[in-house]
C-alpha positions as CSV (number, residue, x, y, z in Angstrom):
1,X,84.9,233.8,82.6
2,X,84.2,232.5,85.6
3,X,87.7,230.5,87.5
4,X,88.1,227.1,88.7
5,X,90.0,226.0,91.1
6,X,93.6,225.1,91.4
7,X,94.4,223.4,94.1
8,X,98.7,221.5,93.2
9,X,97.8,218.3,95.5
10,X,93.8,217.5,93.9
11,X,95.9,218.5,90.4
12,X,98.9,215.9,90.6
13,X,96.6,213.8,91.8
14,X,94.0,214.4,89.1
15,X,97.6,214.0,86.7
16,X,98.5,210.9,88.5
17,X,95.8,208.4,90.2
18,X,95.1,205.2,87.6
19,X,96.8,207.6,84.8
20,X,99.5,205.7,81.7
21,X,100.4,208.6,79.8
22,X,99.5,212.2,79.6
23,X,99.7,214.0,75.8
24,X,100.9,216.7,76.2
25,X,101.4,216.6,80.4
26,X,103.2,220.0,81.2
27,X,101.1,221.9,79.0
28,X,98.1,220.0,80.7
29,X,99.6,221.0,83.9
30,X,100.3,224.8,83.5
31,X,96.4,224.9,81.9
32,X,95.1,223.4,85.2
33,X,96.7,225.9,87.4
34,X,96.1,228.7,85.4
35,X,92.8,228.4,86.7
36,X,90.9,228.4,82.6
37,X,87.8,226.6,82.5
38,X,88.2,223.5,80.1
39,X,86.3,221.4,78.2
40,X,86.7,217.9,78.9
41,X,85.9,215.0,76.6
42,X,85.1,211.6,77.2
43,X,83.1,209.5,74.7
44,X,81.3,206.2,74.9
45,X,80.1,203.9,72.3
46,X,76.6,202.1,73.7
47,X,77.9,198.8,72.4
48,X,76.4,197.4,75.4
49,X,73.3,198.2,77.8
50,X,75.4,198.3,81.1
51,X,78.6,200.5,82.1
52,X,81.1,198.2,83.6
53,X,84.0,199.0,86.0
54,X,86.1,199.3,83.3
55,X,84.2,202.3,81.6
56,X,83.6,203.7,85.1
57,X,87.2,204.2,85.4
58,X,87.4,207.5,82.8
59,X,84.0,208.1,84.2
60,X,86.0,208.9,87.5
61,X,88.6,210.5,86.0
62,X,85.8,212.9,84.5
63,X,84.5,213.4,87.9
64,X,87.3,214.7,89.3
65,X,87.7,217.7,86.7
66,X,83.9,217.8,87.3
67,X,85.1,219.1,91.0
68,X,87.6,221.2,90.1
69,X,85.0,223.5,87.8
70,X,85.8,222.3,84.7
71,X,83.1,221.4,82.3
72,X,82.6,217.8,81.3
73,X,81.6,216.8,77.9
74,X,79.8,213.2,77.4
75,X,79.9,212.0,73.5
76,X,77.4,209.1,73.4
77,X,78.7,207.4,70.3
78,X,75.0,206.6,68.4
79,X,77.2,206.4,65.3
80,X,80.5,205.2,65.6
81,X,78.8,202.3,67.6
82,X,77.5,201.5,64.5
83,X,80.7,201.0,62.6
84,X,82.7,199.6,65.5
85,X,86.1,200.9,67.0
86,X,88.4,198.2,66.0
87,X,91.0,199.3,69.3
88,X,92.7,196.0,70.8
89,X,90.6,193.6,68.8
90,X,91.8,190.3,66.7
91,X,88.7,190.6,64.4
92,X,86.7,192.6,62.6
93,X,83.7,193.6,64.7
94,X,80.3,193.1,63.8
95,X,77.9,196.3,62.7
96,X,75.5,197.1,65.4
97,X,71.7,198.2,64.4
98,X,69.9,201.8,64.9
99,X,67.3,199.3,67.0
100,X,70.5,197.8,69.1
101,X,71.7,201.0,70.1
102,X,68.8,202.7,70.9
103,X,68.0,199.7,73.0
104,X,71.4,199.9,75.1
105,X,71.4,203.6,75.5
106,X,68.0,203.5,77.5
107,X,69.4,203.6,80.6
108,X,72.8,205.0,80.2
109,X,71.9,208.1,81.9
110,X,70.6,206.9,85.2
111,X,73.8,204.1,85.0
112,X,76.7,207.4,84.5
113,X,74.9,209.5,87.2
114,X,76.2,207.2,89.9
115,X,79.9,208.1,88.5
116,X,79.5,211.5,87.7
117,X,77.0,214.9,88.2
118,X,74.4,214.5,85.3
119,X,73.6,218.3,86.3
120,X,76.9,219.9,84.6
121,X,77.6,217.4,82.4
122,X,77.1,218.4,78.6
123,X,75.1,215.1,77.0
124,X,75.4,215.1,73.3
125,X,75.0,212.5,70.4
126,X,77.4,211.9,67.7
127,X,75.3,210.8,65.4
128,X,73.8,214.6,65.2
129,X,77.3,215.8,63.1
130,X,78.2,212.5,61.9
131,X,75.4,211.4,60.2
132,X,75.5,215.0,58.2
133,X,78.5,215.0,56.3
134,X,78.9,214.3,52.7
135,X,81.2,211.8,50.8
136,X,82.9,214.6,50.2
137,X,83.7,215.7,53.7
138,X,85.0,212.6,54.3
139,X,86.9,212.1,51.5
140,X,88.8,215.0,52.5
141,X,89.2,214.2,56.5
142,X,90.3,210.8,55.1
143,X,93.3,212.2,54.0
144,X,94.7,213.4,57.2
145,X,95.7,209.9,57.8
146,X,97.6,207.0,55.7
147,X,97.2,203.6,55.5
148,X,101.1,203.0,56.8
149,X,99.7,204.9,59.9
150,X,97.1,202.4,60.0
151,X,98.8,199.1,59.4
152,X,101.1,200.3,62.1
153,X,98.5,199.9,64.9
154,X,99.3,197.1,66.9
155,X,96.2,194.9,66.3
156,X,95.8,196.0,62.6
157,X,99.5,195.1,62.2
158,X,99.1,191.6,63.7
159,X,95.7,190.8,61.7
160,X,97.6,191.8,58.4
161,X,100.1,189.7,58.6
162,X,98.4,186.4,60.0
163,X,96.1,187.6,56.8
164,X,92.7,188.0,58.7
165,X,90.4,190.5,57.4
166,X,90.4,194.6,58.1
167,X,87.4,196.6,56.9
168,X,88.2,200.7,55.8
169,X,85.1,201.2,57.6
170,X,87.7,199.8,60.6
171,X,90.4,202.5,59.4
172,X,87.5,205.6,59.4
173,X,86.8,205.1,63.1
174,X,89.4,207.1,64.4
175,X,89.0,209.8,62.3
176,X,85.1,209.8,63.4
177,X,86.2,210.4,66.3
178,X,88.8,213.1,65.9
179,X,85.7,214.6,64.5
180,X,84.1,214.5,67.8
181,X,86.8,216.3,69.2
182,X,86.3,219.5,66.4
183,X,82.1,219.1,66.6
184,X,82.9,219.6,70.6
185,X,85.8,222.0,70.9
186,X,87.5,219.5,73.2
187,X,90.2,220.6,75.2
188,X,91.1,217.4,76.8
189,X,90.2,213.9,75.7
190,X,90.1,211.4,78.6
191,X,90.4,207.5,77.0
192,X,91.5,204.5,78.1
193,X,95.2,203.1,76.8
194,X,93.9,200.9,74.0
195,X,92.7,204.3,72.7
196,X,95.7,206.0,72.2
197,X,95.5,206.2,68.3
198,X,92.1,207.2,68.5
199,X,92.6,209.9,70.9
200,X,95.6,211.0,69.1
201,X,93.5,211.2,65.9
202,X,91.5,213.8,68.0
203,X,94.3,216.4,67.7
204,X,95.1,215.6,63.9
205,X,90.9,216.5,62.7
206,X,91.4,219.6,65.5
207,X,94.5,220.6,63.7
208,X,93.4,220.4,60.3
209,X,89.9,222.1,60.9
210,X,92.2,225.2,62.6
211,X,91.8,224.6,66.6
212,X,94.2,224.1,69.2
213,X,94.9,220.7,69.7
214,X,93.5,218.6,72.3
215,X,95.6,217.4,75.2
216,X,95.0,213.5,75.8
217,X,94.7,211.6,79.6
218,X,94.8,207.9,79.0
219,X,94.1,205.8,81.8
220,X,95.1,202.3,83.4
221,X,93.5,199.4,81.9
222,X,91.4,197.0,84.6
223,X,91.5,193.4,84.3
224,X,88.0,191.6,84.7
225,X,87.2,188.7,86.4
226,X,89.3,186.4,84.4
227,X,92.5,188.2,84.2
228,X,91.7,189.7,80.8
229,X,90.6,193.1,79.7
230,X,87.6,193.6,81.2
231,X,85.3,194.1,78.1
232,X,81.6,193.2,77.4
233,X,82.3,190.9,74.5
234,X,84.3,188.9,76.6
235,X,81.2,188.7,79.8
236,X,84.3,189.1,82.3
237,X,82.4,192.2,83.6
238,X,81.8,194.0,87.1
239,X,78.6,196.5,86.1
240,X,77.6,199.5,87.8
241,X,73.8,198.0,87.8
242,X,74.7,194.7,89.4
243,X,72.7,193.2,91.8
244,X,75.0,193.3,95.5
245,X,75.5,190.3,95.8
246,X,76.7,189.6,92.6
247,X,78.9,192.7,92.4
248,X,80.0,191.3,96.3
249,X,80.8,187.4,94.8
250,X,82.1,188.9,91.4
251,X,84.7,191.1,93.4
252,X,85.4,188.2,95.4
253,X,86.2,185.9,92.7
254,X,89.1,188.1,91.3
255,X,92.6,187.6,91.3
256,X,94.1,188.5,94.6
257,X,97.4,190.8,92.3
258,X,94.6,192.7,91.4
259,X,93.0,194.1,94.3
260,X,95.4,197.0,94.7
261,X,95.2,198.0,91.2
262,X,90.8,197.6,91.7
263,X,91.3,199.8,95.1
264,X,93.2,202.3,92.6
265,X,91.1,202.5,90.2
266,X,87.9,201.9,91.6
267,X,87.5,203.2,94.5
268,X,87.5,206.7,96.5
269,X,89.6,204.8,99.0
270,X,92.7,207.4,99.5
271,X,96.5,207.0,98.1
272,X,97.6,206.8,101.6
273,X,95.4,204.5,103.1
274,X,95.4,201.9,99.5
275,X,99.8,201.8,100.3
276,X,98.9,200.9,104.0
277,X,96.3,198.1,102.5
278,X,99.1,196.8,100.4
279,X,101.7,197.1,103.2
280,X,99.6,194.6,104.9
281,X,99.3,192.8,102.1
282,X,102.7,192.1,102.3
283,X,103.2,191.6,105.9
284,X,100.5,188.4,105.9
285,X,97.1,189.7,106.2
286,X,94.5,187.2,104.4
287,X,94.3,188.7,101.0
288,X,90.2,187.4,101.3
289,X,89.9,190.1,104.4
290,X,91.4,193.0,102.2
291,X,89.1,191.6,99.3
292,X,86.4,192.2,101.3
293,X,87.0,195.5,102.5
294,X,87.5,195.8,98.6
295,X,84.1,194.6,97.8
296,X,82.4,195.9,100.8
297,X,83.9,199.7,99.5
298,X,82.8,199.3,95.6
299,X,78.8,197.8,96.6
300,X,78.7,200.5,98.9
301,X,79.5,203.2,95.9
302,X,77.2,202.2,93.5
303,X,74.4,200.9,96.1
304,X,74.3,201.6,99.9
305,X,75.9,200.8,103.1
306,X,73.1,198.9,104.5
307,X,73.1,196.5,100.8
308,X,77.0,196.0,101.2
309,X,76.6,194.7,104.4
310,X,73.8,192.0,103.3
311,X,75.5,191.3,100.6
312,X,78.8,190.5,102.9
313,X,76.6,188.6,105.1
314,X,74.7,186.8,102.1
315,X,78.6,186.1,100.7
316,X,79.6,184.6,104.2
317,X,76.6,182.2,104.2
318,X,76.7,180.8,101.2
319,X,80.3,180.4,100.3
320,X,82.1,180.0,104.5
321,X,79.0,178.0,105.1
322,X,78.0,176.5,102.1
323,X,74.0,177.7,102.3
324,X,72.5,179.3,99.1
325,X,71.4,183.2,99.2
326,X,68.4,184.3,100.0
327,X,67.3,186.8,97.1
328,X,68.1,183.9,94.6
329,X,66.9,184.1,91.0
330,X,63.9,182.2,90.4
331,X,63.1,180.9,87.4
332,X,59.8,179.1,86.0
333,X,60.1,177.1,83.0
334,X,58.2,173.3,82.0
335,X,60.3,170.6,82.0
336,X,60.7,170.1,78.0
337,X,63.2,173.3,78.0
338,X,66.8,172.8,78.4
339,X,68.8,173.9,81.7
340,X,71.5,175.8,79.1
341,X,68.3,177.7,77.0
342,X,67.3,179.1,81.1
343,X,70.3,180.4,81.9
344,X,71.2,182.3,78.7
345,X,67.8,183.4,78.3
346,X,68.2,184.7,82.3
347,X,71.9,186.3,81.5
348,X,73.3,183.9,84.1
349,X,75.5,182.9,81.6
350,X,76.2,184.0,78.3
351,X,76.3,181.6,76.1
352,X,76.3,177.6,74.9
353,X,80.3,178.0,74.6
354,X,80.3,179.4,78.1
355,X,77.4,176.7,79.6
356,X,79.3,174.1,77.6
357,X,82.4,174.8,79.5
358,X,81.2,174.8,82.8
359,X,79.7,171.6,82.4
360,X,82.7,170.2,80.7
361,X,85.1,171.5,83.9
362,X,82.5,170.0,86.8
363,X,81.2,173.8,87.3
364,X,77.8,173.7,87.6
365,X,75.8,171.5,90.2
366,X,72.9,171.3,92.6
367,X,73.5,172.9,95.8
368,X,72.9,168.9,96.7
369,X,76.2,168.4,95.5
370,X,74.8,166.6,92.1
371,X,76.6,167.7,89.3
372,X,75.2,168.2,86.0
373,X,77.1,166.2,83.3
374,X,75.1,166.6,80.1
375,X,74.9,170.2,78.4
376,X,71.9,169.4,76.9
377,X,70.2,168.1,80.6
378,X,66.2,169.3,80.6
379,X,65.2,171.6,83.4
380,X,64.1,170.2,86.9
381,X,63.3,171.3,90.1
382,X,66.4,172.3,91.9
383,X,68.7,175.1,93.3
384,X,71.8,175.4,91.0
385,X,74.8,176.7,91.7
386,X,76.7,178.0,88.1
387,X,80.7,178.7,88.4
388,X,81.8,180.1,92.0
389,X,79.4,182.8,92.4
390,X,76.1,182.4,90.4
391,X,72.8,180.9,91.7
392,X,69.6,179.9,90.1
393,X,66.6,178.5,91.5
394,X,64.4,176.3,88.8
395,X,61.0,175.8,89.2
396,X,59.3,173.1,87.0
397,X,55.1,174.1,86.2
C-alpha cells in the first residue's frame, strides 16, 4: 500500500481552514499522520445545473486530501436528488424528475474539474445501489433510526410544532445516505454544517452493516449575496460557470463582513496574508479595494488572469463611471412580449416575485435613467440595467 504524505503544517491546516467541527478530530488526526491512504467522501445532489461557491467550498476541502494522496470519492446523488434532503429547510421540498436530473448533471464534470483533479477522483452514481434494494432492505435500515431522533432535527422540530407538513420520504434521506457511506467504504465524509445529521447517519448504516465508522469534516457555511445561505433555491448564488463580469459585480455586491470569511473559504489566498488583509481592514483601508482584490482572486481561479482584469476594468466603467459593459446580453424579442417574460426566460432574474420586487423598490431602469414602474411593461428598445449588477440589452424586431 502505497503512503501518502504527512506533512503536520498542510494537516492542521487541512484540520482547520473554513472547518466547524471534526467527528471524531484526534482519531482523524493520528489517521492522517500515519501516512494510510483514505477514502474520502463527498456527495452532491444535482438539484441544480451549476456548482456555486458554496458547494465549491467541500469541493476544496476534497482537493486538499486530493494533494496529500489520499483518494477522493465523488457520490453524485441521481437518487436522493430525487427524494430531496430536507437539511435547513422550512418546507417540504418538491420531488425532482429522472429528466430534471439528467438535465443538471450534464455538465457537472467539466464544472468540479476547476475545483478538483477529475483524474483521481472516483465518479460514482447513487442511484446504481439505491435504486436496487428491496422494501425489505429498507425496512430493516429504517430501523437504525427513530422518529424522536427525527423530530429532534432542528428544522423538523420547528415545522412540527408550527404544524407544517413532513414527508417520511423526508425522514429516509439520511439513511440513503448513510448508505452511500457503506456502498463506498468511506473513510471520511466531508459536508457542510447543515449536514451534520446526515453525515452522522453515515456512521450509524457503516456500523450496523459491520465497518468502521466514518470520521465526519463539516465545513463553514458561506453566505450569498444577500446575507443568507447561499443556496440555489434562494438565486443568491456566486457559480463556478459565471460569466467574469458577473462573478466580478456579484462579488462586489456582497456584504463587506463577509469578505474575510469569502477570502477563507474561497480562495487559495494564504492564512497569513488573509490576517494581514483583515488587519487593514481594520486600520481604514477602503473595504471596495480589498473587495476587489477579493474578486479579482476568485475570477482569476475559475477563469484567467487576463478575464479578471477585463472584468475589473468592465466593473470600473460601468459602476465608477456609470457606462454600461461592453459584452452585454442581447436579447431579441417583438414588442407584444413582456420585459419580466425576457428576463426570466434569459436567467437575468429568476422569477415574477423577484422582477416584481425590483420594480416595486425603483431597481430596474434604463441606463437613461428612466425607470420602469409597471411589472407588466412590454419590451422596447433600450439598455436595462436590473438590481446593482445585471445588464440587458433589448432589441425590438
Amino acid at each position: 500500500m502505497e503512503k501518502v504524505k504527512t506533512e503536520k503544517g498542510k494537516i492542521e491546516e487541512l484540520l482547520t481552514r473554513g472547518v466547524e467541527d471534526v467527528f471524531v478530530k484526534e482519531e482523524l488526526k493520528e489517521k492522517l499522520l500515519s501516512g494510510i491512504p483514505l477514502r474520502i467522501k463527498l456527495g452532491i445532489d444535482p438539484t441544480g445545473p451549476k456548482i456555486h461557491l458554496g458547494r465549491a467550498i467541500p469541493l476544496r476541502k476534497l482537493r486538499e486530501f486530493q494533494k496529500l494522496g489520499h483518494q477522493a470519492v465523488l457520490v453524485i446523488g441521481d437518487f436522493t436528488a430525487q427524494i430531496g434532503d430536507a437539511s435547513d429547510k422550512t418546507e417540504k421540498r418538491p420531488m425532482l424528475t429522472r429528466i430534471q436530473i439528467d438535465e443538471n448533471i450534464k455538465d457537472y464534470k467539466n464544472q468540479i474539474g476547476k475545483i478538483i483533479d477529475i483524474s483521481k477522483t472516483e465518479f460514482v452514481y447513487n442511484n446504481d445501489w439505491l435504486s436496487k434494494l428491496s422494501f425489505s432492505d429498507v425496512v430493516k435500515m429504517a430501523d437504525c433510526f427513530s422518529v424522536q431522533q427525527m423530530l429532534a432535527r432542528r428544522n423538523f422540530k420547528d415545522r412540527y410544532d408550527k404544524g407544517v407538513e413532513i414527508s417520511l420520504r423526508e425522514f429516509l434521506y439520511p439513511m440513503m445516505q448513510g448508505y452511500d457511506s457503506v456502498a463506498i467504504k468511506a473513510d471520511v465524509e466531508l459536508g457542510g454544517f447543515d449536514q451534520l445529521f446526515n453525515l452522522k447517519a453515515g456512521r450509524t448504516m457503516q456500523e450496523y452493516f459491520g465497518q468502521q465508522k466514518q470520521n465526519i469534516m463539516v465545513g463553514t457555511m458561506l453566505e450569498g449575496t444577500d446575507g443568507r445561505k447561499m443556496a440555489t433555491s434562494w438565486g443568491n448564488v456566486i457559480t463556478v460557470v459565471d460569466e467574469p463580469f458577473d462573478m466580478f459585480g456579484k462579488i462586489m455586491a456582497i456584504n463587506d463582513s463577509m469578505i474575510i470569511k469569502y477570502f477563507t473559504l474561497c480562495t487559495d489566498v494564504s492564512l497569513k496574508e488573509i490576517a494581514k488583509i483583515e488587519k487593514d481592514m481594520k486600520g481604514g483601508v477602503n473595504p471596495r479595494d480589498i473587495k476587489m482584490r477579493l474578486a479579482n482572486e476568485l475570477v482569476t481561479l475559475y477563469h484567467t488572469e487576463k478575464e479578471a482584469a477585463l472584468a475589473k476594468n468592465s466593473w470600473v466603467e460601468t459602476f465608477q463611471k456609470g457606462k454600461a459593459p461592453e459584452d452585454i446580453l442581447e436579447i431579441k424579442t417583438t414588442s407584444d412580449t413582456e420585459i419580466s417574460v425576457l428576463l426570466i426566460e434569459n436567467g437575468i432574474v429568476s422569477s415574477k416575485t423577484e422582477w416584481r420586487r425590483l420594480v416595486n423598490n425603483k431597481a430596474v431602469a434604463g441606463m437613461d435613467g428612466n425607470e420602469i414602474t409597471d411589472p407588466k411593461e412590454k419590451a422596447k428598445n433600450m439598455t436595462l440595467k436590473v438590481g446593482k449588477k445585471r445588464f440587458v440589452k433589448i432589441v425590438v424586431e
